[in-house]
N, C-alpha and C positions, 0 to 999 in steps of 0.2 A: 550296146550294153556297157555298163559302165559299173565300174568297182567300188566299192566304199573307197576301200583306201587308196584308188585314184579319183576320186572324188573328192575326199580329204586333204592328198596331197594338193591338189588343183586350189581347192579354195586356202587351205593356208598360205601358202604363196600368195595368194591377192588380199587375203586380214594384212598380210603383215606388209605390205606396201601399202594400205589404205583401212586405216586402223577405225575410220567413219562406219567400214561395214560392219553391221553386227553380228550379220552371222548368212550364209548360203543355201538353200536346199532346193528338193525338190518336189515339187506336191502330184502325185499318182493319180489317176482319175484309176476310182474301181468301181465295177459295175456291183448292183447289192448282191446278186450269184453267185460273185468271184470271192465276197467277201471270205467265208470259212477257209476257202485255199488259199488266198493273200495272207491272213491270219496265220494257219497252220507254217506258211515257207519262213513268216519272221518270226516263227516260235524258235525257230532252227539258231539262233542268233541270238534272241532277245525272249526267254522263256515265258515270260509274263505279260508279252506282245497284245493287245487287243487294241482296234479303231477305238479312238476315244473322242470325247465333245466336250466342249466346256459350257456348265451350267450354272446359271447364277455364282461365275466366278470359279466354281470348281471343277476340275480336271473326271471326269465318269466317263464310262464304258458308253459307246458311240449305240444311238436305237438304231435298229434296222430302216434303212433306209433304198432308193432305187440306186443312188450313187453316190460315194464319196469323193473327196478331194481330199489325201491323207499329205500329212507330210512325213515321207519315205526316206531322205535324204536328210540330213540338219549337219551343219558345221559351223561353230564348233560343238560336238556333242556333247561334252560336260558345259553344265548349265545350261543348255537347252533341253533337258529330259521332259520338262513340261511340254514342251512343244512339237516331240517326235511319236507319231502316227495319230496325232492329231488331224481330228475332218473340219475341214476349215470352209466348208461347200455354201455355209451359210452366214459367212461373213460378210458385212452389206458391203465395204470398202472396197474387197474385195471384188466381190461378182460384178460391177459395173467395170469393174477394171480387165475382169477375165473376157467378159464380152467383146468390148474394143479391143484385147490382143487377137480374139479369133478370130475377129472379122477382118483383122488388118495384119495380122501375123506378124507385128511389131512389138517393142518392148514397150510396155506403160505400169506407168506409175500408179499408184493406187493414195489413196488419202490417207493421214494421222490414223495408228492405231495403236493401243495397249502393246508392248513386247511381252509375250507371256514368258519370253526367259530373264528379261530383266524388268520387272516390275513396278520398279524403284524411279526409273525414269519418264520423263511426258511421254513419249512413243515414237514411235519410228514407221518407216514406211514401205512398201514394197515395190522393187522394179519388178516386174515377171516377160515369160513371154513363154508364146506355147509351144510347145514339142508334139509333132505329129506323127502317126506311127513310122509310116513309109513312106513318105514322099517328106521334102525340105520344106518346102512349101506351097500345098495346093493354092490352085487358081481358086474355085469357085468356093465362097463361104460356106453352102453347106457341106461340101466334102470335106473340110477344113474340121467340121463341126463333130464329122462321122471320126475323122481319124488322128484326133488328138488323143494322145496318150499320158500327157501332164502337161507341167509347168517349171520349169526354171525361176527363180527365184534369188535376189540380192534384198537380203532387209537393210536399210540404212539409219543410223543414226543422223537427221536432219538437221539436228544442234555442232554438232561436230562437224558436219559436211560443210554448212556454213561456216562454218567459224574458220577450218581451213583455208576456206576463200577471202575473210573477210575481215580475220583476225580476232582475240576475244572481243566478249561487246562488253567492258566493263572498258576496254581499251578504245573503243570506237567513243561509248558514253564521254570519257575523259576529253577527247575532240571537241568536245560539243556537239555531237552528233548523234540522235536517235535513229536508230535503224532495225527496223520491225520487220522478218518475212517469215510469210505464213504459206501456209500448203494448202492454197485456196485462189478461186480469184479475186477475193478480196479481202477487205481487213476482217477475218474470223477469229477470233482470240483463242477459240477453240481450236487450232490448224494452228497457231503462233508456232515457231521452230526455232526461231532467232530474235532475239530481243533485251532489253534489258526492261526490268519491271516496269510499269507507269512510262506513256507515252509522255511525248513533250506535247503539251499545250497552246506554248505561247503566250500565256499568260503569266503575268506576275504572282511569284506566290506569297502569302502574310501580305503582311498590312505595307509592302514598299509600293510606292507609288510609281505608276507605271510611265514616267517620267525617266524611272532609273535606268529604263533598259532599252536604249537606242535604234538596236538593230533586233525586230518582230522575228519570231520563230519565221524559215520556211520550209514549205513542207514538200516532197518529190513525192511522185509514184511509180511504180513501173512494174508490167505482166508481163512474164516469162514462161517459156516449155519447158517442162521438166519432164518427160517421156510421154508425152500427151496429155498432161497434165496443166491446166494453170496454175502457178502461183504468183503470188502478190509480194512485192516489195513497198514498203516507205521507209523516207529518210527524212528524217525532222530536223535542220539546224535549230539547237536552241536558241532565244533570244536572249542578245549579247547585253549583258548591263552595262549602261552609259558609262560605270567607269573603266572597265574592259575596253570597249572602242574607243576611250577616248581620253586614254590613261594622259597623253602628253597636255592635252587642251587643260585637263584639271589641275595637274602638276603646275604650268603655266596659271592659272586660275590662283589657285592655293599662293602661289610666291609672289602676285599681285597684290592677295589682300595683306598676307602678309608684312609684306614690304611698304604697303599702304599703314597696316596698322602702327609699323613700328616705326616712320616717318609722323604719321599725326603725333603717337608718344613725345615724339623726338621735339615737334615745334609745341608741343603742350608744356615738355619740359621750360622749355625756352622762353617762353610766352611767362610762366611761371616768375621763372628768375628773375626775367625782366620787370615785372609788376613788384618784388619784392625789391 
């Protein structure tokens, strides 16, 4: 059993060394029977307390159902009010995710989702893992299955979490370097988390002639674990224009004709004089 407000204390202490998370909680599994007395104990607390569901967008009172998935727990709880005893049981991101924790009793990650406390940004995602009633962690899956009591929960900011590792990407763009990761195994634009707008192509862009630019985009890949999760990385070096690689050779270039041009001046002058 565990306290709010050591619950609370717990998780502020890890926001404020790891400012990527966006917020900690815990999701309940309640049977539909239990519901009216789960209800009634957080009335004791929170007077207006009902399981709620989101509908076409909007936050309503949860239908009777065989079971919930509430989220019981939320820190930090201002601005996440939208999000607290909320039944998240039918979240698709989720349930693929809740399954691989049961059956392996390991932390996984779950795909891109709306933050219904911060709505304003692309989404974030969730590590979970499950909590069983009485034992740390049974052996056999279905026993696993009988005596889970919820879910642990870190939502993360994915934009942020990168960017800590890998610095901003207006900073990376500046390099020359396109660097795209997404929460996918592959390139999904949809699951994008890190990026700067418009891939690099490798092509020329307007009307310059693809002469100008010496050194061709190339392009990396690479798939990583993210709690059992795939994601995907690319890294695009732009292609470099001919005068970029190859600023000394034009330089050199340029004070040739130069120096050509004003040597021909020079015996035209002369040629000149001479004839007059």
């Amino acid at each position: 059993n565990v306290s709010r407000e050591q619950f609370h204390t717990f998780a502020q202490a890890l926001r404020a060394r790891h400012p990527y998370i966006a917020a900690f909680a815990y999701d309940r599994l309640v049977a539909g029977n239990e519901r009216p007395a789960f209800e009634a104990q957080m009335r004791t607390r929170h007077p207006d307390f009902s399981i709620a569901e989101m509908v076409d967008g909007k936050r309503v009172v949860s239908r009777l159902k065989d079971r919930y998935r509430v989220i019981d727990y939320v820190e930090p709880m201002t601005g996440s009010e939208a999000a607290f005893g909320l039944d998240v049981s039918s979240t698709p991101p989720r349930e693929a995710a809740i399954r691989r924790a049961d059956s392996t009793g390991l932390p996984v990650a779950t795909g891109l989702f709306p933050l219904v406390q911060e709505p304003g940004i692309p989404g974030g995602f969730r590590i979970l893992m499950t909590v069983y009633k009485d034992v740390a962690r049974p052996d056999a899956a279905l026993l696993r299955q009988r005596e889970v009591a919820g879910y642990t929960v870190a939502v993360l900011r994915p934009d942020d979490l990168i960017e800590k590792i890998l610095g901003p990407a207006d900073s990376i763009g500046n390099a020359g370097l396109d660097v795209r990761v997404y929460a996918a195994a592959s390139a999904d634009d949809k699951q994008l988390v890190y990026g700067l707008p418009g891939a690099a192509t490798g092509k020329p862009q307007g009307l310059r002639p693809a002469w100008l630019f010496g050194n061709p985009a190339e392009s990396f890949t690479h798939n990583f674990d993210v709690a059992g999760t795939p994601w995907h990385m690319t890294i695009t070096a732009r292609p470099t224009p001919f005068a970029a690689a190859h600023v000394g050779a034009l330089v050199a270039l340029l004070a040739s004709l130069l120096t050509t041009l004003a040597l021909t001046a020079y015996l035209q002058a002369i040629a000149t004089r001479s004839q007059g």
